[in-house]
C-alpha positions in Angstrom: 35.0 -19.7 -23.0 33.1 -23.1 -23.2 33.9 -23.5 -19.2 33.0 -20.4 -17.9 30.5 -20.6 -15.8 30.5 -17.2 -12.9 32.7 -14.3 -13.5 32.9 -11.4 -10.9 34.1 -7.9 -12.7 35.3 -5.3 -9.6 35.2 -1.6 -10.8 34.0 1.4 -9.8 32.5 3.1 -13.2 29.1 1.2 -13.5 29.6 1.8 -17.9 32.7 -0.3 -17.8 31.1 -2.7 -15.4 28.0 -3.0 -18.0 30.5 -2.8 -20.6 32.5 -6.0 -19.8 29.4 -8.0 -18.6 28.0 -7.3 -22.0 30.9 -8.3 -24.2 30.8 -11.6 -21.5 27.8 -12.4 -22.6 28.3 -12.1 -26.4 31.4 -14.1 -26.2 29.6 -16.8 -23.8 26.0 -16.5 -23.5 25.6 -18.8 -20.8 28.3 -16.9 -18.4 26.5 -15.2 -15.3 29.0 -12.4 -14.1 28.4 -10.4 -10.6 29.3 -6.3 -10.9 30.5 -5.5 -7.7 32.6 -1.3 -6.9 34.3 -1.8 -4.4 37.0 -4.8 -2.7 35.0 -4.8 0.1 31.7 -6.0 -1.9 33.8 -8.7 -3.6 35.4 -10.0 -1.0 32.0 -10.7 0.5 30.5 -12.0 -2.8 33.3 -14.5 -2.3 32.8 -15.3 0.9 29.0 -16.2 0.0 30.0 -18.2 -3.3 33.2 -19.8 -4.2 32.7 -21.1 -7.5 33.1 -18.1 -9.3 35.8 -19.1 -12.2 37.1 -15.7 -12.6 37.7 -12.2 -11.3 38.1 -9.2 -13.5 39.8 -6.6 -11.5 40.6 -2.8 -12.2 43.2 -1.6 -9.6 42.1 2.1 -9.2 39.0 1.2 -7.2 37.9 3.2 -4.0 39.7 2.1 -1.0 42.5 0.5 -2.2 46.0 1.6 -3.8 48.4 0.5 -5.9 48.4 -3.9 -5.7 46.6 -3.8 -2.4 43.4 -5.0 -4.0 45.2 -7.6 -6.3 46.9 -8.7 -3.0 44.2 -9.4 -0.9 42.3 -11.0 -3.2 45.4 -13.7 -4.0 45.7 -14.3 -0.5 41.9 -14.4 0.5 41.2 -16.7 -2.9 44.4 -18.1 -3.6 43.1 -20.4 -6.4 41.1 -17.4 -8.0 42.5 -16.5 -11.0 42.5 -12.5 -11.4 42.5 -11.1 -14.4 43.5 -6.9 -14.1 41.7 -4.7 -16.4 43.3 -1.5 -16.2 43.4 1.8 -17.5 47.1 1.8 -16.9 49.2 -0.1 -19.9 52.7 0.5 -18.9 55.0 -2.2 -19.0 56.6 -1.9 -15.3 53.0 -2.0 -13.8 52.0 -4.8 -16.4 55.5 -7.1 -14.8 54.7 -6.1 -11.2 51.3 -7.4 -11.6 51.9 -10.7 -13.4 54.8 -10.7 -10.4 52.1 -10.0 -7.5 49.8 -12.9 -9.1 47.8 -11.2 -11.5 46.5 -14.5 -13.9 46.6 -11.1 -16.8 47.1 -7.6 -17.5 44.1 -6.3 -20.5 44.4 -3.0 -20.8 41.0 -1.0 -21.6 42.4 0.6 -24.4 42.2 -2.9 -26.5 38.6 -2.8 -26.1 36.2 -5.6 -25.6 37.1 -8.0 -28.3 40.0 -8.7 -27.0 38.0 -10.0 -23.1 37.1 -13.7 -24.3 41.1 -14.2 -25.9 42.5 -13.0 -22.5 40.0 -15.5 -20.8 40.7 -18.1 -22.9 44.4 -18.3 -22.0 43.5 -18.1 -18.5 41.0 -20.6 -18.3 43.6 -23.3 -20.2 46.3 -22.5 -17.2 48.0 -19.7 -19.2 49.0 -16.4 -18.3 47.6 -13.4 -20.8 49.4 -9.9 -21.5 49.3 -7.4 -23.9 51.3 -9.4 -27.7 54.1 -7.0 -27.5 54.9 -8.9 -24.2 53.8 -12.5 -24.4 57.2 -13.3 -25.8 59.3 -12.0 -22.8 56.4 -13.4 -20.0 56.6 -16.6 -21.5 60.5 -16.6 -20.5 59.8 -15.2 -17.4 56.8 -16.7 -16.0 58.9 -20.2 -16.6 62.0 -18.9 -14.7 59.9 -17.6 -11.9 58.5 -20.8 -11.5 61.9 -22.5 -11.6 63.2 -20.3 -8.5 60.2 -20.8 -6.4 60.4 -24.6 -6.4 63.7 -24.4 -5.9 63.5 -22.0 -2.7 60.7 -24.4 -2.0 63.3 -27.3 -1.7 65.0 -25.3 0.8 62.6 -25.4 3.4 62.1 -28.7 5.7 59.2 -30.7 6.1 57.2 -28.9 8.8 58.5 -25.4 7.5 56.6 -26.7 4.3 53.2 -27.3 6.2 53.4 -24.4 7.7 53.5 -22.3 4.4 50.8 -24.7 3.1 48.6 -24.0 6.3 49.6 -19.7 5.7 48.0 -20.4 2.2 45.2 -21.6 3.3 44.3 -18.3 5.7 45.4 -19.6 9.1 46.5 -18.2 11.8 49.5 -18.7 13.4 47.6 -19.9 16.9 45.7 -22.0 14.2 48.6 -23.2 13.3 50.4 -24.0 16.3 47.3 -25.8 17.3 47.0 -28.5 14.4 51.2 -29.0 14.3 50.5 -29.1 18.4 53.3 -26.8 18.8 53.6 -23.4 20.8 53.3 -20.2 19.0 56.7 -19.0 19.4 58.0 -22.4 17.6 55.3 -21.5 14.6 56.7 -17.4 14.7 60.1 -19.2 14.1 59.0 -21.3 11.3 57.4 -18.3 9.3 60.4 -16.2 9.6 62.7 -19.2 8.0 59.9 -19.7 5.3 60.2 -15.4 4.6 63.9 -15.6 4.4 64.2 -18.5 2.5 61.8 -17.4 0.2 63.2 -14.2 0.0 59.4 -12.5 0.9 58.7 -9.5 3.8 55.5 -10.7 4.4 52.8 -13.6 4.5 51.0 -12.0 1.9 54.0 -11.8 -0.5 54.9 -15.9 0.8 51.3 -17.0 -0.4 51.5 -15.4 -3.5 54.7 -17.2 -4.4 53.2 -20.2 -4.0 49.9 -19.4 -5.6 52.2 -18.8 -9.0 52.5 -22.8 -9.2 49.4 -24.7 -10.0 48.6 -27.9 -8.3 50.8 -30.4 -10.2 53.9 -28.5 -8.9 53.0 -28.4 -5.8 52.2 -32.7 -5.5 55.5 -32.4 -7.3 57.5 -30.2 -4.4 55.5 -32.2 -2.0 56.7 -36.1 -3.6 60.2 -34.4 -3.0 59.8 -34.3 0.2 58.4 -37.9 0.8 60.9 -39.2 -1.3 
C-alpha cells in the first residue's frame, strides 16, 4: 500500500467507518481516508478532490439500492477504482458486482486484515474477491475483456468517439456540439453503440468500457487508425 495516498470509505455505521480507517492506517500510516454516509456526500467529496486513489463502498447505504450506488459512482468517476465492502458474501451478488465494475468484493466477515491484501491487488491493476473465487474471476475477468474489445471493433469511427465522449459525462447536445452534428444524428449513434454493445443504458455502456484500462483502449483506438 506504498502508493496509497487518499482513500474515501462510504458507509453508513460510523464503527465500521472508524473501523476501516483504522486498519488503513495500521497497514499504511501515511494514508489519509475521508468517512463519508451517504452517496450524496461522496459524490461531492469527489467533485471537490479528484485524486483520491480509492473508494471503499458498502452497498446498503441510505438512499440507494441494490448497484445504484456502485453505478453512479463508475459513471461519475470512471477511472475510480471501487472497492465493495459488504455485509453480503454471496456469490451471485459478488459476480454482478465485479460485472457492474466493482475493482473488489471484501466481505466484512474477513475482518480487517484482510483490507491492505484487497488494496494491494487493486492498486497493481488487479481485481480482488474472496480465495474461493479468484480462480474462476481470473477466467472471467479475461473473457469479459476479450468480448468487449471485440464489440468495440464493431462500432465505426465516430460511433467510437461518441462512447468515448458518454464516458467522459457529456451530454448528448454536448456531444453533438464538438462532432458539429445535430442531436438526432448523436441519438442515432448511442443507440448503435447500446445494441452493439449489447447494454440498455449509458450507464451500463460506460461501465463496459471502464472494465478495460488505458492500454486497451490506445489499443482499440490504433485499430481504428490503422
Amino acid at each position: 500500500m506504498s502508493d496509497l495516498s487518499q482513500v474515501l470509505i462510504i458507509d453508513d455505521h460510523p464503527l465500521f467507518r472508524e473501523a476501516l480507517s483504522s486498519a488503513l492506517k495500521l497497514a499504511c500510516p501515511s494514508v489519509s481516508s475521508c468517512e463519508v454516509s451517504t452517496l450524496e456526500e461522496a459524490v461531492s467529496v469527489l467533485e471537490a478532490d479528484r485524486d483520491y486513489d480509492i473508494a471503499l463502498l458498502d452497498l446498503n447505504i441510505p438512499g440507494v439500492s441494490g448497484f445504484e450506488g456502485l453505478l453512479r459512482l463508475r459513471t461519475l468517476h470512471p477511472r475510480l477504482p471501487v472497492l465493495v465492502v459488504s455485509g453480503l458474501e454471496n456469490e451471485q451478488i459478488i459476480d454482478e458486482a465485479i460485472t457492474y465494475g466493482a475493482a473488489g468484493f471484501l466481505p466484512k466477515s474477513l475482518g480487517r486484515e484482510v483490507l491492505a491484501s484487497a488494496i494491494d491487488v487493486i492498486m497493481a491493476g488487479g481485481i480482488y474477491v474472496p480465495d474461493r473465487l479468484v480462480n474462476s474471476q481470473e477466467v472471467d475477468v479475461s473473457s469479459d475483456k476479450a468480448r468487449i474489445i471485440e464489440r468495440l471493433l464493431s462500432l465505426t469511427p465516430q460511433q467510437l468517439r461518441v462512447l468515448f465522449m458518454l464516458r467522459e459525462g457529456l451530454l448528448n447536445k454536448q456531444i453533438a456540439y464538438e462532432l458539429d452534428v445535430g442531436a438526432t444524428t448523436v441519438k442515432k449513434h448511442v443507440s448503435e453503440i447500446l445494441r452493439k454493445l449489447c447494454v440498455h443504458s449509458r450507464t451500463q455502456a460506460v461501465i463496459e468500457v471502464s472494465k478495460l484500462d488505458q492500454d486497451e483502449l490506445f489499443d482499440v483506438e490504433k485499430r481504428f487508425l490503422g
